[in-house]
C-alpha positions as CSV (number, residue, x, y, z in Angstrom):
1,X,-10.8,18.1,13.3
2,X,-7.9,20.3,11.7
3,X,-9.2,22.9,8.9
4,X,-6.9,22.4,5.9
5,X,-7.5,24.6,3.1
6,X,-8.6,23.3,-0.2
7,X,-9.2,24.9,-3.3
8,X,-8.3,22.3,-5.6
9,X,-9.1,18.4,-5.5
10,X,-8.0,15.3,-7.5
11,X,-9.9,12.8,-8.5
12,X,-9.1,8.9,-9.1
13,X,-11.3,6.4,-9.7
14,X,-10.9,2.8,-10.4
15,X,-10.6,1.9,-14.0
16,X,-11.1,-1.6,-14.5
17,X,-15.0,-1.0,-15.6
18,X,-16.7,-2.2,-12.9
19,X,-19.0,-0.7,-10.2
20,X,-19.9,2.0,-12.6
21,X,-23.3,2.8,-11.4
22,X,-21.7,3.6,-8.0
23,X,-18.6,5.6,-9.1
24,X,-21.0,8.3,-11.1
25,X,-23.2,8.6,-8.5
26,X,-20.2,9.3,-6.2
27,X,-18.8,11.5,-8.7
28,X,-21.9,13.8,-9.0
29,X,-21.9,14.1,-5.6
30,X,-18.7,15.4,-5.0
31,X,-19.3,17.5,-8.4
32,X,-22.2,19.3,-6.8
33,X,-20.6,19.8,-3.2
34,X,-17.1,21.3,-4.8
35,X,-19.8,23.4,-6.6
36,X,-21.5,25.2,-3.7
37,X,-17.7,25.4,-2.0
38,X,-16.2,27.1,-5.0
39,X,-13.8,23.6,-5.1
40,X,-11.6,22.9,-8.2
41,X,-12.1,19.3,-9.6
42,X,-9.6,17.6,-11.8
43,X,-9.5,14.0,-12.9
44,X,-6.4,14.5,-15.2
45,X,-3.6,13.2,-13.7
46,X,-1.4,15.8,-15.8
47,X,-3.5,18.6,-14.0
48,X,-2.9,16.8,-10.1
49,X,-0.2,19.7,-9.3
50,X,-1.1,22.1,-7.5
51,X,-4.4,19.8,-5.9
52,X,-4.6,19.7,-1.9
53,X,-5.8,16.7,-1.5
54,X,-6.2,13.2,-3.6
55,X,-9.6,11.7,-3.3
56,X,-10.0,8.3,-4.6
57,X,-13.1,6.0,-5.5
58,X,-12.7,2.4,-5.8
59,X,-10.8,-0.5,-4.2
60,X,-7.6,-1.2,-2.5
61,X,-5.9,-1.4,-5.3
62,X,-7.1,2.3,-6.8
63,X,-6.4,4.1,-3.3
64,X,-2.4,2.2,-3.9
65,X,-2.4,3.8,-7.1
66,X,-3.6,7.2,-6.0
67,X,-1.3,7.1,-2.8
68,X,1.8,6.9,-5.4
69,X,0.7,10.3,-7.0
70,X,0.0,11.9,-3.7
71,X,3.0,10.5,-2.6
72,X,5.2,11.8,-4.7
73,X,3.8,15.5,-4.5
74,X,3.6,15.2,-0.7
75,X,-0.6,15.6,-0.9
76,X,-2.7,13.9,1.5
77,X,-5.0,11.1,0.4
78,X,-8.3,9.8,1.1
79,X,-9.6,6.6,0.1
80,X,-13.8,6.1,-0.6
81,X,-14.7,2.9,-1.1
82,X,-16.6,1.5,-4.2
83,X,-14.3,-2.2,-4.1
84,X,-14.6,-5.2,-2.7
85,X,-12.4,-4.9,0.4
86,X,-11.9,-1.1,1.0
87,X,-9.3,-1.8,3.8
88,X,-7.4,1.0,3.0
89,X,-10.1,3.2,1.7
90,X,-11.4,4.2,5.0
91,X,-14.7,6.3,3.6
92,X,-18.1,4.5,2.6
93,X,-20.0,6.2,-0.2
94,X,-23.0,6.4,1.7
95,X,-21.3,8.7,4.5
96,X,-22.2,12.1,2.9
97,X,-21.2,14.5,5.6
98,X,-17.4,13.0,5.9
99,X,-17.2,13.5,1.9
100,X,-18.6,17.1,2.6
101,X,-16.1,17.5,5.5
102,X,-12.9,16.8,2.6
103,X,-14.1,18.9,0.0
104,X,-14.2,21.5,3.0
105,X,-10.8,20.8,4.3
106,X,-12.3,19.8,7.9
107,X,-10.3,16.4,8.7
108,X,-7.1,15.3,10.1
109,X,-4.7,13.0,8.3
110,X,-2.6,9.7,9.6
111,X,0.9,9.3,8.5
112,X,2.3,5.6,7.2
113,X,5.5,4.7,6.7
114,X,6.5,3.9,3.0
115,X,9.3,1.6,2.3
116,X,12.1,2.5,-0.6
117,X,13.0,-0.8,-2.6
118,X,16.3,-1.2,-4.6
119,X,17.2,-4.3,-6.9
120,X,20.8,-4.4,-7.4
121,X,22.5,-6.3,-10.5
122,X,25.9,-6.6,-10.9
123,X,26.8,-3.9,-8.6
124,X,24.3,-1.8,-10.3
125,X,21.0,-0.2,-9.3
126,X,18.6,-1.8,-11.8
127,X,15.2,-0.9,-10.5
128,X,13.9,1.2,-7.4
129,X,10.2,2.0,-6.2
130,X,8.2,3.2,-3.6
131,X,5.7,1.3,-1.8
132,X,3.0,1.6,1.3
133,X,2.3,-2.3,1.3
134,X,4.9,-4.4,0.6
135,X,7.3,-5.7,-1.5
136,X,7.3,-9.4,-2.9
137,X,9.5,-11.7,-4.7
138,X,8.0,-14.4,-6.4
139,X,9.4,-17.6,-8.6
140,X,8.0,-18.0,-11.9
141,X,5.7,-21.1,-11.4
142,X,6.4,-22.6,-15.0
143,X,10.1,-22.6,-15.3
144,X,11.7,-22.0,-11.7
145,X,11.7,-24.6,-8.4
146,X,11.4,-22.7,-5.7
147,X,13.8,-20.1,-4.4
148,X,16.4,-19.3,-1.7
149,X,16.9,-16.2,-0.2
150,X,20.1,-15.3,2.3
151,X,18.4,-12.0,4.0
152,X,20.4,-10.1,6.5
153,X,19.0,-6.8,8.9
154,X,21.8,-4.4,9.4
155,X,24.3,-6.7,8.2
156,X,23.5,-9.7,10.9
157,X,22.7,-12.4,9.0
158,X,19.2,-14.4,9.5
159,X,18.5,-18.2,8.6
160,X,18.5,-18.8,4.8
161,X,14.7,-19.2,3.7
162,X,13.6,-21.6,0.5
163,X,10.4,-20.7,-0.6
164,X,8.2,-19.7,-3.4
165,X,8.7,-16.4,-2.3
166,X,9.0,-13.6,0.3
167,X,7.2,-10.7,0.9
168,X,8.7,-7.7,3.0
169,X,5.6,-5.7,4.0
170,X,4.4,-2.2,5.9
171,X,2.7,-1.8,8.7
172,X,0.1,-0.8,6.4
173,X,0.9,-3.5,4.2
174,X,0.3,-6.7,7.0
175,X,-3.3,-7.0,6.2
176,X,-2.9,-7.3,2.6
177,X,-0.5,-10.0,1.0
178,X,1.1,-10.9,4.2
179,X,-2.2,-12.0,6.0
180,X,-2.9,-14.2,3.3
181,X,0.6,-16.0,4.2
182,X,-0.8,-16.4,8.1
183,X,1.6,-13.2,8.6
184,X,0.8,-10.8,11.9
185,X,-1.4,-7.8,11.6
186,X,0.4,-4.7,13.0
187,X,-1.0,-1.6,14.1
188,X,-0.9,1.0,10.8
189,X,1.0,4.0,13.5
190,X,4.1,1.1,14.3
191,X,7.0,1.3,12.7
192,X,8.8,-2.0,11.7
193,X,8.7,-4.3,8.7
194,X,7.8,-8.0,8.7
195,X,9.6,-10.9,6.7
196,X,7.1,-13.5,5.5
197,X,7.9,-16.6,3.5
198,X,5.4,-17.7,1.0
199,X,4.7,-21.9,0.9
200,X,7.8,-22.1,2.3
201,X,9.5,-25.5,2.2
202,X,10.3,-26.2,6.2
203,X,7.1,-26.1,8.7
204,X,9.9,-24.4,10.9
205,X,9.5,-20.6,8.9
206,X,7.8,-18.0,10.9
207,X,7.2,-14.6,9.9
208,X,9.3,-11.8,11.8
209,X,8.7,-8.1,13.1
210,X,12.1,-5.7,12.8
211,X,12.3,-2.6,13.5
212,X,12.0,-0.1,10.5
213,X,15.1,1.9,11.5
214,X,17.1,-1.0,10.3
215,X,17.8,-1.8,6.6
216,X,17.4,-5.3,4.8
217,X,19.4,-6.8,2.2
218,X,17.7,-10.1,0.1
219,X,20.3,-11.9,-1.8
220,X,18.6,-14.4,-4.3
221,X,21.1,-17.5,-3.6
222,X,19.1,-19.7,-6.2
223,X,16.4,-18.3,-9.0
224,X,15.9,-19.5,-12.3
225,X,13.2,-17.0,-12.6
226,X,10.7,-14.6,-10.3
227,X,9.5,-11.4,-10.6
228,X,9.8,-8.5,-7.6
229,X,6.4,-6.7,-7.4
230,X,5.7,-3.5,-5.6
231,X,2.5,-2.9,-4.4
232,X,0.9,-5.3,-6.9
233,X,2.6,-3.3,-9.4
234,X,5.9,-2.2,-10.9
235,X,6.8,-6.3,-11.8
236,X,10.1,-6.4,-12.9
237,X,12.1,-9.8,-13.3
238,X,14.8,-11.0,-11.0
239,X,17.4,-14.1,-11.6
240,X,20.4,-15.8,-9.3
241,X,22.6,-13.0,-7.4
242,X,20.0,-10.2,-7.7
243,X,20.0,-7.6,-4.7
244,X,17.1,-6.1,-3.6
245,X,17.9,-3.5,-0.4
246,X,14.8,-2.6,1.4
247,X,14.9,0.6,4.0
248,X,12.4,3.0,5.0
249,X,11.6,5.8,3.5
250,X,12.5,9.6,4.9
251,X,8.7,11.0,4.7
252,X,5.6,9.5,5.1
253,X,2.4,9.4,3.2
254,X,-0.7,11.2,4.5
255,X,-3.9,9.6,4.6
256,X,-7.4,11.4,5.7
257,X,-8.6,9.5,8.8
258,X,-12.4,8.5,9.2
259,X,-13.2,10.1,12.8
260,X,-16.6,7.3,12.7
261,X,-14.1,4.3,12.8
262,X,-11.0,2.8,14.4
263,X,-9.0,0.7,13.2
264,X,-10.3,-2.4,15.3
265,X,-13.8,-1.1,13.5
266,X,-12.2,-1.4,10.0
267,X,-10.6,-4.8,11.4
268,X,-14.4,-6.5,12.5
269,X,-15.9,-4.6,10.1
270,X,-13.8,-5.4,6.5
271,X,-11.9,-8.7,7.9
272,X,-14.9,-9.9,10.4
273,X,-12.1,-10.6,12.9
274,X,-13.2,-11.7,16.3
275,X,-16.7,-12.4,14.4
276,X,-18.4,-15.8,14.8
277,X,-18.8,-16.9,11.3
């Protein structure tokens, strides 16, 4: 374990009124603990500068939306889980002592690659996020047929895919969105992207691993309508000859590892894989 120091912690919990009981319970935990170490707590995300480290409680979807705060004030992360999955959100509420051991600065963090997303329009940049999962464009199921995609890496050009959509994901991103499609898991440390069609319209379509020193370019050859989504987040709408340019981003984000579990554990334990059902 590394000793970090930390005087001042923010707090994010999920806000979608559920699991309520749990998060208070968590919440005066943490409140006492910070207590007897003389540890700032702040829930206010106009108060996060300044923190040392991001502690969220909740889901999958409440560590993503932490991990773009922490991001963007280069603070480490750690993720307890009050969700449903928690595949990202390494910590179980019930493990006291690792709760103790961030509120005393005793952990070490893993880095994960982010990935920077452009959509160009009309030789303009229109739109451009961050994002530790993935990136997906989507058609519009009530008004556009499917869509088609020219994607090139580094300027070679791949097969032209016609799909309802495509996701471009992390490694930290291949267990979310992009398992669902039958994507590949990769291990969180690699460093690549994968390309993954959603219902795509030949059996042929396979999803593909490139190497994350390499930029990609998605041209949308045919769209009536779909919507680009960061990170289950950040929707904005896309049409016919939209760009979107997809690269790697210069820094990582920190995340607080669990010392009691690997990520093979997180794999049998939160996706049951290699489990006889």
């Amino acid at each position: 374990m590394t000793l970090n120091k930390i005087s001042k912690v923010f707090l994010f919990f999920r806000r979608d009124g559920r699991k309520i009981a749990e998060q208070q319970e968590t919440r005066a935990f943490i409140t006492e603990k910070s207590r007897e170490l003389g540890v700032k707590i702040v829930e206010d995300p106009d108060e996060i500068e300044g923190s040392d480290l991001v502690i969220t409680v909740g889901g999958d979807g409440t560590f993503l939306a932490g991990a773009s705060l922490a991001f963007e004030r280069n603070i480490p992360i750690a993720g307890i889980n009050v969700g449903q999955l928690g595949f990202l959100a390494e910590i179980n509420p019930g493990e006291k002592t690792m709760i103790t051991n961030l509120l005393k600065g005793d952990f070490d963090v893993k880095h994960r690659m982010m990935m920077d997303v452009r959509l160009i329009r009309e030789n303009k940049e229109f739109a451009a996020f961050t994002a530790l999962n993935e990136v997906t464009i989507i058609r519009d199921m009530n008004v556009s047929p499917m869509l088609s995609f020219g994607i090139e890496y580094n300027g070679e050009e791949m097969p032209q895919y016609k799909c309802d959509g495509l996701i471009a994901a992390t490694p930290a991103g291949s267990t979310a969105y992009n398992l669902s499609c039958n994507g590949p898991i990769i291990y969180p440390g690699d460093e690549s992207f994968v390309i993954n069609a959603v219902a795509p319209h030949a059996l042929t379509h396979r999803p593909i691993v490139l190497p994350a020193s390499g930029s990609i370019k998605v041209t949308l050859k045919e769209c009536v309508l779909g919507f680009l989504t960061c990170d289950g987040k950040n929707s904005v709408k896309v049409c016919e000859n939209d760009v979107v340019l997809i690269r790697r981003n210069g820094r990582d984000l920190s995340v607080v590892s669990n010392p009691e579990r690997s990520f093979f554990d997180i794999l049998s334990e939160r996706l049951h894989l290699g489990k006889r059902l």
